[in-house]
N, C-alpha and C positions, 0 to 999 in steps of 0.2 A: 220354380222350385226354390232355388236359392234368393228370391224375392220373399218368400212365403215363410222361410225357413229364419230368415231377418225378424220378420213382424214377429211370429211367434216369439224369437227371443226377448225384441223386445218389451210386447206386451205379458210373456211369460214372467218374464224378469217381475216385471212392475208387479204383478199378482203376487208370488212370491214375496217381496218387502211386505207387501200389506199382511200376508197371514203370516207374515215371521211378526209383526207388530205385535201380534196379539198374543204373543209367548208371553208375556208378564200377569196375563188373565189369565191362562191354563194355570202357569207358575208351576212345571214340571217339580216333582220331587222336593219342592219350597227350594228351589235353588235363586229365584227372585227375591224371595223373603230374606234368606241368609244375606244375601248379597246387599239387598237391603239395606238391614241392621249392620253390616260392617261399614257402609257408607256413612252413616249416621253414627254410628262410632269414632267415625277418623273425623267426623265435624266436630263433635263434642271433646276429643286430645285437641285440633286445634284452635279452638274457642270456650272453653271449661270457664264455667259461671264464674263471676266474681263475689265475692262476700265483705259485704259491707261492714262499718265499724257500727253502725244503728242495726245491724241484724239481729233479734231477739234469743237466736236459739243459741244453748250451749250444753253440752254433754258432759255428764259427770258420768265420768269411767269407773268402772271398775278392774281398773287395770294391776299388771301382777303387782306394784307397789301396796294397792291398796290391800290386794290378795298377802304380803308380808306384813303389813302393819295391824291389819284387823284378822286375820285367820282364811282358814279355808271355806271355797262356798261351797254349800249356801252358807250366807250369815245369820246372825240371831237376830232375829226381828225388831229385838230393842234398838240394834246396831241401824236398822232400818228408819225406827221412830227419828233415833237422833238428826240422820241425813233427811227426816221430812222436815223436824222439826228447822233446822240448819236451815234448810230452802224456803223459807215460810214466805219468802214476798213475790217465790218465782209468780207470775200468770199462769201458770200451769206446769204440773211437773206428772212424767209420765215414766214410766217403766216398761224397759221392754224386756220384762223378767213375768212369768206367771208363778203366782204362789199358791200352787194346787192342794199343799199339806200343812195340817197346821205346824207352828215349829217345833222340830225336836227337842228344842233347850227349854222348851216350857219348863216352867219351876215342877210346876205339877207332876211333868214327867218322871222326877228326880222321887218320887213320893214310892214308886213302882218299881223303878231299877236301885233300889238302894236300901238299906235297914236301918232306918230313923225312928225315933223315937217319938211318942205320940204330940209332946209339947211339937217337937219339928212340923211335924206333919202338919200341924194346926197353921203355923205359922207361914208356910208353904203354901197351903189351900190359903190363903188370906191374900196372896200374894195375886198382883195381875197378871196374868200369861203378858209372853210376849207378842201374841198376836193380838190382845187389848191393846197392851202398849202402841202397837203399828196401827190399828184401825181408829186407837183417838188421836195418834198425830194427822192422820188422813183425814179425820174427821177435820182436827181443829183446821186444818191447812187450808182446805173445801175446794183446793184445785186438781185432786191427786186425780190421773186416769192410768187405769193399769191393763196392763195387756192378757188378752185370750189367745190361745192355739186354736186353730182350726182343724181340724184333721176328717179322715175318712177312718177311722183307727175303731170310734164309739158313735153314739146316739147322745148323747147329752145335750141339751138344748141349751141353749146360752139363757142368760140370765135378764130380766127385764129391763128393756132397755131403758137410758135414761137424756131420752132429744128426744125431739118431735120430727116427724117425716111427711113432707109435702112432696106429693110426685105429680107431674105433668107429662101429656104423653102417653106411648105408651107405658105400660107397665114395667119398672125396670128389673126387676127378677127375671124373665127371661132369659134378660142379655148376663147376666151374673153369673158365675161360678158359684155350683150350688155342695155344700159341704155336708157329709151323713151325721156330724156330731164338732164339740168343743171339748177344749178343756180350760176351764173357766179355772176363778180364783177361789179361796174359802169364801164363803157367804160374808163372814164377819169384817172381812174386809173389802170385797165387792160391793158390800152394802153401804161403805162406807165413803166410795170413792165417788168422784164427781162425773166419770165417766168410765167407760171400758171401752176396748179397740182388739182388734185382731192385727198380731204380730207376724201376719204371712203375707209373704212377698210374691204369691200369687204364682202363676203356670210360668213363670221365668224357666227359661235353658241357663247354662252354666253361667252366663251374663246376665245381669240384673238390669234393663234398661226402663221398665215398666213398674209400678207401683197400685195393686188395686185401691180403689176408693171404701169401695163396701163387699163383702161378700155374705153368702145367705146361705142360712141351715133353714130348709123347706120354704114358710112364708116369711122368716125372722130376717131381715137385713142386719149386718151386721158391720159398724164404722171402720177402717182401719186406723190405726193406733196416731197414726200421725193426724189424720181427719179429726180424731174425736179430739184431743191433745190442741188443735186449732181452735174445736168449736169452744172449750171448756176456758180455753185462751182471749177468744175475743169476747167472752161472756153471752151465746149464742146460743137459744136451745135448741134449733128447726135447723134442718138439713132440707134443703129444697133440690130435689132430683130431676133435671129435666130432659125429655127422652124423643124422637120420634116422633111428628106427628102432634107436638105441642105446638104453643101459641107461639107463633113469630118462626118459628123451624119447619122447612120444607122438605117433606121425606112424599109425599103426593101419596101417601094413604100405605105406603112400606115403611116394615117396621126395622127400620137401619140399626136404631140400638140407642143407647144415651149419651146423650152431647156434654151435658155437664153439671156442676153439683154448686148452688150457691148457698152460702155460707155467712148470713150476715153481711158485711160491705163485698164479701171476697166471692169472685167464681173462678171454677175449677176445670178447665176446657178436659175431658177426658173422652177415651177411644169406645169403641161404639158396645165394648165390656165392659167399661165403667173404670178403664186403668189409665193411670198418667202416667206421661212419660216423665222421667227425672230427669234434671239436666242439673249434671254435676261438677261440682269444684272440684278444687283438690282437697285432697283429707287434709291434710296439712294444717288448711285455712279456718280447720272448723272450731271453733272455741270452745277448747274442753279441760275440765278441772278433774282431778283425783278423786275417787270418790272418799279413797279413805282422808283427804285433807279437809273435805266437806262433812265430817265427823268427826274428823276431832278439833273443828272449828279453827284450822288457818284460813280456811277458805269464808270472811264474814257475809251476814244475810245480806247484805245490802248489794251486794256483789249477784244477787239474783232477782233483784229487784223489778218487775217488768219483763221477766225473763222467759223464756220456754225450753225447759231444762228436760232433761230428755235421760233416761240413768239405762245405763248398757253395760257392755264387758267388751276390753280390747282384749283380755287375758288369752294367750295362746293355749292353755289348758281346758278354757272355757267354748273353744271350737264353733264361735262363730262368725265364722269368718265367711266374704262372699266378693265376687268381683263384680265388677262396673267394666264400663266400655272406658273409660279412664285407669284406673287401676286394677291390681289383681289383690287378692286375699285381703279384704279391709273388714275393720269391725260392722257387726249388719246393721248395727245401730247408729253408724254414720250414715246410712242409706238412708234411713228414718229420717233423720238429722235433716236430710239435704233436702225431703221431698218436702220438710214443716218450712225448712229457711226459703224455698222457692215459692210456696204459698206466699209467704209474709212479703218476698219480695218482688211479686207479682211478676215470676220469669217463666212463663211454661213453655216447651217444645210443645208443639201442635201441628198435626196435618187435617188438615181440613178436607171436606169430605170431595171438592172439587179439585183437589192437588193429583189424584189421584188421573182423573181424567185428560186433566193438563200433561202432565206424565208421558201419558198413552197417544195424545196428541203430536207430543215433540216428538218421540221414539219414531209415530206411522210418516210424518211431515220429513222427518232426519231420512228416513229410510229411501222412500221415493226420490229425495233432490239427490242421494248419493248414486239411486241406481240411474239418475235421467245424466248425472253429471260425468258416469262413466260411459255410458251410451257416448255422448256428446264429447267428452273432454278426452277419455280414455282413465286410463287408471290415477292418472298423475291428477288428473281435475276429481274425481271420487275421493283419493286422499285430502285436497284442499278443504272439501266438503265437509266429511269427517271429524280432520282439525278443527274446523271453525266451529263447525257443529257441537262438536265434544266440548272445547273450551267455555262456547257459551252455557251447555246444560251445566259442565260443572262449576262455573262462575255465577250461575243463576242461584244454584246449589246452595253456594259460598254466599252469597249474595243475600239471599231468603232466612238463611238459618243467622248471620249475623243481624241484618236490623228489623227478623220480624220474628225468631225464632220458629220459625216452619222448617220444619222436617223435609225439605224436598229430596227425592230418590235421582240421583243420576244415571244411576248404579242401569236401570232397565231399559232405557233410551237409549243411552251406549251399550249396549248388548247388544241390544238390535242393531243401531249403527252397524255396529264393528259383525255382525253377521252377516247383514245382507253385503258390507265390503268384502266379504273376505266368499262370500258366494259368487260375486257379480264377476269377480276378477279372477276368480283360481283360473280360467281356462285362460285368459291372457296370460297369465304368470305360468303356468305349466311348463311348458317345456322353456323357457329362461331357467327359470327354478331346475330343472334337470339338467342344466350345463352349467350354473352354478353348483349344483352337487357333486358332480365332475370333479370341478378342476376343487373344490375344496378335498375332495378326497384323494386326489393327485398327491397334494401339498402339506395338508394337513397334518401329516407326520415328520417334518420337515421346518419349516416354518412358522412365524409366530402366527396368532389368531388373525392381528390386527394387520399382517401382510397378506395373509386368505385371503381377508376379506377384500384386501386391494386388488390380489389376483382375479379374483372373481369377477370385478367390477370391470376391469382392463389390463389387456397382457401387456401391456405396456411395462407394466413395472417387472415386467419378465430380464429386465438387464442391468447389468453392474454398475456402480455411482453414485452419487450420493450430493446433497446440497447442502450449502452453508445455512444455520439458524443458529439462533440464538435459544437454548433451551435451558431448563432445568432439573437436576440432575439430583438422584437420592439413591445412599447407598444406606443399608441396612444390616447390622450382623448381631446374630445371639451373644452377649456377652459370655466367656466362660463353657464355650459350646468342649474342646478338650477338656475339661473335667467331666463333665457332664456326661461324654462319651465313654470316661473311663467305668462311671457308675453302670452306663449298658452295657458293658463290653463284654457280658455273658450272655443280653439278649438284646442284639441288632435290629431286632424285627420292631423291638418294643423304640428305641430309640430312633428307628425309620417311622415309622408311628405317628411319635412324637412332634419330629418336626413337621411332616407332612401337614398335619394337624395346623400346628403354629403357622406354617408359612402359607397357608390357605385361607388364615383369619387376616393377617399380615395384606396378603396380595388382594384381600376384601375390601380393605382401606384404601389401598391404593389406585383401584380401578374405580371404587365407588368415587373419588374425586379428579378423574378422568386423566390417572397415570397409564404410562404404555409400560409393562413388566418386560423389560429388556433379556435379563436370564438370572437363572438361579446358580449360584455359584457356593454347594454345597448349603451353610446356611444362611449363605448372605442372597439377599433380592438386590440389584440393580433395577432402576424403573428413572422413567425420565418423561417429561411433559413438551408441549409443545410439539407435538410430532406424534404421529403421520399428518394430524390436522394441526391449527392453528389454534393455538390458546393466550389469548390476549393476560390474562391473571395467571402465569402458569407458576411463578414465585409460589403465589398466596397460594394455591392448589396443593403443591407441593408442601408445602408448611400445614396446609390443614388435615393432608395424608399423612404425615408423621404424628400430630398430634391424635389423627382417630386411631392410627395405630400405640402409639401408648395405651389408649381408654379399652381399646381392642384387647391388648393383651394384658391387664389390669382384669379382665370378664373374662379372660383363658385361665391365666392365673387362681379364678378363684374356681372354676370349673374342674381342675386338674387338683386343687391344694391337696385332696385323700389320695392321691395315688404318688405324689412328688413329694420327697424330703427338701426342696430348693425350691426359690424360687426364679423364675422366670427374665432376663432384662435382656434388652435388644440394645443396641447404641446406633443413632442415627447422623449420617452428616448429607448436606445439603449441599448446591453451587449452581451457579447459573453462569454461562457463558457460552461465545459462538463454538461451534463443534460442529462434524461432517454427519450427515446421518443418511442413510439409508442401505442398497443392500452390498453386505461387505463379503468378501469369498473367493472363489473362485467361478468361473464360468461354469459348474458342474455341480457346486454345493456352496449356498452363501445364507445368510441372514438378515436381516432390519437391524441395524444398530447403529451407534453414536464412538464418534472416534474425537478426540482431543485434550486437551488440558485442563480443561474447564473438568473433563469428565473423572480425570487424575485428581484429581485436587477435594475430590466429592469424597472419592475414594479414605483419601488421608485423613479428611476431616471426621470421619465415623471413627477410625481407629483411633482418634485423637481423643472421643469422646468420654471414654473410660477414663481416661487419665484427668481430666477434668471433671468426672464424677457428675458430669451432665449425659440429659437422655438425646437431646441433641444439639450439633454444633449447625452453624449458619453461615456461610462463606459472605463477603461483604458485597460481591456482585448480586447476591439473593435478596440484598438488606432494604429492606422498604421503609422509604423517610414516611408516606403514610399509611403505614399497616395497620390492619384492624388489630394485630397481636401485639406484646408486650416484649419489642426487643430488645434486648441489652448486650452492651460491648465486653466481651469477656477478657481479649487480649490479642495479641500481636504475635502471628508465629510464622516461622520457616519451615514447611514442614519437609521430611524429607525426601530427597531428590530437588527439592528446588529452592533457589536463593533468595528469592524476591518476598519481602513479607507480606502477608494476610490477615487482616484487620476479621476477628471472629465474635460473632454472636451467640448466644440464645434466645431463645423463644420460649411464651410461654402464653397459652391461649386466653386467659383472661389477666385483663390488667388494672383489675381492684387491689388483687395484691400487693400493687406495686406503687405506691403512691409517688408525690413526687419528691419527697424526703428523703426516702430510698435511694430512690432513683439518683439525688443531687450528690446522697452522700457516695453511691459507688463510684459515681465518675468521679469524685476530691479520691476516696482510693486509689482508680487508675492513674491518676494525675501526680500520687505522691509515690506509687510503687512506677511507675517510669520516669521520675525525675530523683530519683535511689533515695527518696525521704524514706528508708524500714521504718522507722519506727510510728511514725504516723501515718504510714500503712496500713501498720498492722494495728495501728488505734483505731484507724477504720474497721478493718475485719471484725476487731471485737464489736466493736457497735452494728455491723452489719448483720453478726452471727445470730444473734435475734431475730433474721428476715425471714421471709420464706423459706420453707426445710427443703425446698426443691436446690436451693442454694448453697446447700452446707457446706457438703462435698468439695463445693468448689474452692468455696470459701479457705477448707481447712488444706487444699492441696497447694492454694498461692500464698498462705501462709506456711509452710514447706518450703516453700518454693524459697521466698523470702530470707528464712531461715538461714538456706543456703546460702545464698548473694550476700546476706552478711558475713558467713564463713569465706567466701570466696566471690570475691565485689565483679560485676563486670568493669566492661571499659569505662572510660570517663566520656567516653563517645556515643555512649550505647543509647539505643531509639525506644528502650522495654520491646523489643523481639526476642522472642523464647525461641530458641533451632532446637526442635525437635529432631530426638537420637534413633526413634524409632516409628516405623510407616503409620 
């Protein structure tokens, strides 16, 4: 029985992994799919296109500047003619504006809304509309391609089209998103342009990752704006569509959908709908001019010369705004932008139709070696498995999308992974796990997290004592926290609130860089490195936990600004030295913590920081000769309760601002204000005070300082140590 009861599990087992494999075929709920696209999202933040200085495309905004200098849109069409005429050498210039009405400022118009006299009138009708004026710059330009809506709204047929269409395969309307109607441009200028495109970004969810190529009202294909804008660019009439079942493409008589679109030298790999994926830059990078500067000619022709200009609205009033798997809320005419500059630069993301299977492969392959490894190893060898597993799907991942741009999913393989682990083992981990729930619940109310979790592991650390290390040490306090108090001191709840709040973002920083949060002591966090475990860089950790806590509460700050008259500063001080740690108490109630001078001294140096007008001080045992940070020598202090001075720093995480001019001339400062040169001291300050504003404060408080010592000289003995009067 108990022979039979074995096999079953573990041939049970193995069945199980395989039809958990096939979870990403069902694809419950599209929770595959979602998971997907965020996969392929975090490859694209860390790998975001580059944009070359030869890249063709640039964007002429119509951003609020130009919305103040030229008036409110829509504009008058003449305003229109002049930015065509302006652009006259682009390769193609496109609009992703449709001009559905003719313009209101017609001369004409003024013949009807107004009481003129008949010469007027005569004069008037003689006169060219400004939609002449816009259809013969279009005309003379002969690159113009102007944009169509799509919609489900009407019936309107779009307007004849102006390429030739070669399809292989099967038929690609099928596989196309098929539209009830358009909304096209007037005639007079439609007729006059060298191409039209559809300005829709297709069945996207609130992410934009996709791009269709063509879409179709009944038998009509219809180019997208960026496509047509190419073809009118490379001087191309024929779109050549190839689908399923064409020549050299293996679909074995199933109709998969269409593989891709060539374009004169160019093809276009897209998804079996007919959409490409975008792979995008940063906005930032994209080259784009004013459009009102490109009318009133600062912006000269030649500057568009060879160009593929592209005319949008960044205008926040203009409301079209969309996100990317890179950014959030960007103009939708950068998306445009980025899908023409990745044609030209020949970078497309691509899954191919066998990636898919590969996929499905790794996942059912992953699944069986984890369940044979825990059969065999136990749990500890199913995790090795895992690991190794998981690193290489996601390094394959890494690997594919950097030098071939393929889209691979890691995202479904480790699913499964991580399910058939977490099935194959519950019943080993079961009751461990329920005596680890135990003793956390004993403790839990009592003790820190990171002592739990030692409890749990072994009751060993169930007793009094503690070991010598060498750690480091961060204290942190709200500046100004008794005023601050005074202002709630009708509503306590709001002011417990408050900091709760802050000291939550605060201890996010600090754990996110693998600080232990010692205790809270009202507003201050103590946290210290280097313990329970071993942290080889615990300096650097510590220094780069202060600094996310700055940036951190920098993003509090502007979260709270409508509800706060004040703002927000913390003051940090730093120290590293040996000190006793572990648990301190009594036999009946004790804690995890750090006892010594080193930890004293951390303490003073945070109180110190205000007075120096710095956000944090650096104790000289913390001082790294090669730190990746930008440290500088502030001064020399006694602080008090202790005799022996302390050579103090700041920090500051980047160190472009600091060149080495700076830098040479503050140390001739330190060098002339601790050998009592005042006055060429303070010849220094002036010339420093031009530095970094992170330094002002400081700056203007040792020139105080100075001030004094000339009223009141120290010894003739003196080493420049400042004995600090208060903790």
């Amino acid at each position: 029985m108990k022979k039979n009861l074995k096999q079953f599990s573990r041939y049970g087992l193995l069945i199980f992994a395989i039809l958990v494999s096939f979870l990403p075929i069902l694809n419950p709920l599209q929770i595959f799919s979602n998971l997907q696209n965020y996969s392929f999202d975090t490859l694209q933040r860390l790998l975001p296109r580059e944009i070359y200085a030869e890249d063709p495309v640039v964007i002429i905004d119509i951003d609020d500047r130009s919305l103040a200098d030229i008036g409110q849109w829509p504009w008058s069409r003449n305003q229109l003619a002049k930015l065509t005429n302006q652009a006259y050498a682009a390769a193609a210039l496109g609009f992703d504006v449709v001009f559905a009405e003719p313009d209101r400022t017609n001369p004409q118009n003024f013949i009807s809304n107004y009481p003129l006299n008949e010469d007027l009138k005569k004069e008037l009708l003689a006169l060219p509309s400004n939609d002449e004026l816009f259809a013969q710059a279009i005309t003379d330009h002969g690159t113009v391609v102007l944009g169509q809506a799509l919609n489900n709204k009407n019936t309107i047929k779009p307007s004849k089209p102006k390429f030739g269409l070669v399809t292989q395969g099967d038929d690609p309307k099928q596989f196309i998103t098929n539209y009830s109607g358009i909304q096209n441009n007037i005639k007079q200028l439609e007729s006059s342009a060298a191409g039209v495109g559809s300005m829709s970004i297709g069945n996207n969810d609130a992410i934009v990752r996709q791009l269709p190529t063509f879409e179709r009202i009944d038998d009509q294909l219809v180019p997208s704006l960026a496509l047509e804008m190419t073809r009118v660019a490379v001087g191309a009439s024929t779109f050549q569509i190839k689908s399923s079942n064409a020549s050299s493409e293996e679909a074995y008589g199933a109709q998969t959908g269409i593989n891709n679109i060539k374009l004169g030298p160019l093809t276009i790999p897209t998804t079996s709908e007919g959409n490409a994926w975008v792979y995008f830059a940063p906005t930032k990078n994209i080259p784009t001019v004013s459009a009102g500067d490109v009318i009133s000619g600062l912006i000269p022709p030649e500057f568009f010369e060879g160009k593929v200009a592209l005319v949008g609205t960044s205008a926040a009033g203009l409301l079209d705004l969309r996100s990317t798997p890179t950014e959030k809320n960007i103009p939708g005419v950068t998306i445009i932008a980025q899908f023409i500059q990745q044609i030209f630069a020949n970078q497309f993301l691509q899954r191919p139709d066998w990636l898919f299977g590969a996929e499905f492969l790794a996942g059912l392959v992953l699944a069986v070696l984890i369940t044979l490894s825990i059969q065999a190893l136990g749990p500890i060898g199913g995790l090795s498995v895992l690991i190794l597993g998981s690193g290489g799907i996601m390094g394959s991942s890494y690997y594919f999308f950097k030098s071939k741009l393929f889209l691979v999913d890691p995202v479904s393989p480790l699913i499964i992974a991580l399910s058939v682990y977490v099935a194959v083992t519950f019943f080993n981990f079961l009751f461990t796990e329920l005596e680890r729930s135990r003793v956390r619940g004993a403790f839990a109310q009592y003790l820190s997290p990171e002592m739990v979790n030692r409890l749990a592991e072994s009751s060993e650390s169930l007793v009094l004592g503690g070991e010598r290390k060498e750690m480091t040490f961060l204290f942190s306090d709200i500046r100004g926290f008794t005023k601050i108090s005074e202002q709630y001191k009708d509503d306590p709840e709001a002011l417990t609130q408050l900091i709760n709040q802050l000291l939550t973002v605060l201890s996010n920083a600090i754990l996110e860089h693998g600080g232990t949060i010692d205790k809270y002591m009202g507003d201050c966090i103590m946290a210290f490195w280097n313990a329970p475990t071993d942290q080889e860089n615990h300096r650097q950790l510590a220094i780069q936990a202060a600094h996310t806590m700055n940036e951190a509460l920098d993003a509090f700050n502007l979260e709270v600004e409508e509800n706060l008259d004040f703002k927000l500063e913390i003051g940090i001080g730093i120290n590293s030295g040996n000190c006793i740690v572990g648990n301190m108490g009594s036999d009946k109630r004790f804690d995890y913590t750090v006892l010594g001078d080193a930890v004293n001294l951390a303490s003073r140096l945070e109180s110190q920081s205000s007075n120096y007008g710095l956000h944090m001080i650096v104790g000289e045992n913390t001082y790294m000769v090669d730190s990746p940070f930008t440290m500088i020598e502030i001064d020399k202090i006694a602080v008090k309760g202790k005799s022996s001075a302390e050579t103090i720093f700041t920090c500051f995480k980047q160190e472009t601002k600091f060149v080495k001019r700076f830098l040479d001339t503050h140390n001739v400062f330190l060098q002339e204000y601790r050998s009592q040169n005042w006055e060429a001291a303070k010849s220094s300050i002036g010339e420093l005070m031009s530095s970094p504003n992170e330094l002002e404060l400081y700056y203007r408080h040792m020139n105080a300082r100075i001030d004094e010592y000339i009223k009141n000289p120290p010894a003739a003995d003196w080493e420049g140590v400042y004995v600090a009067t208060n903790k």
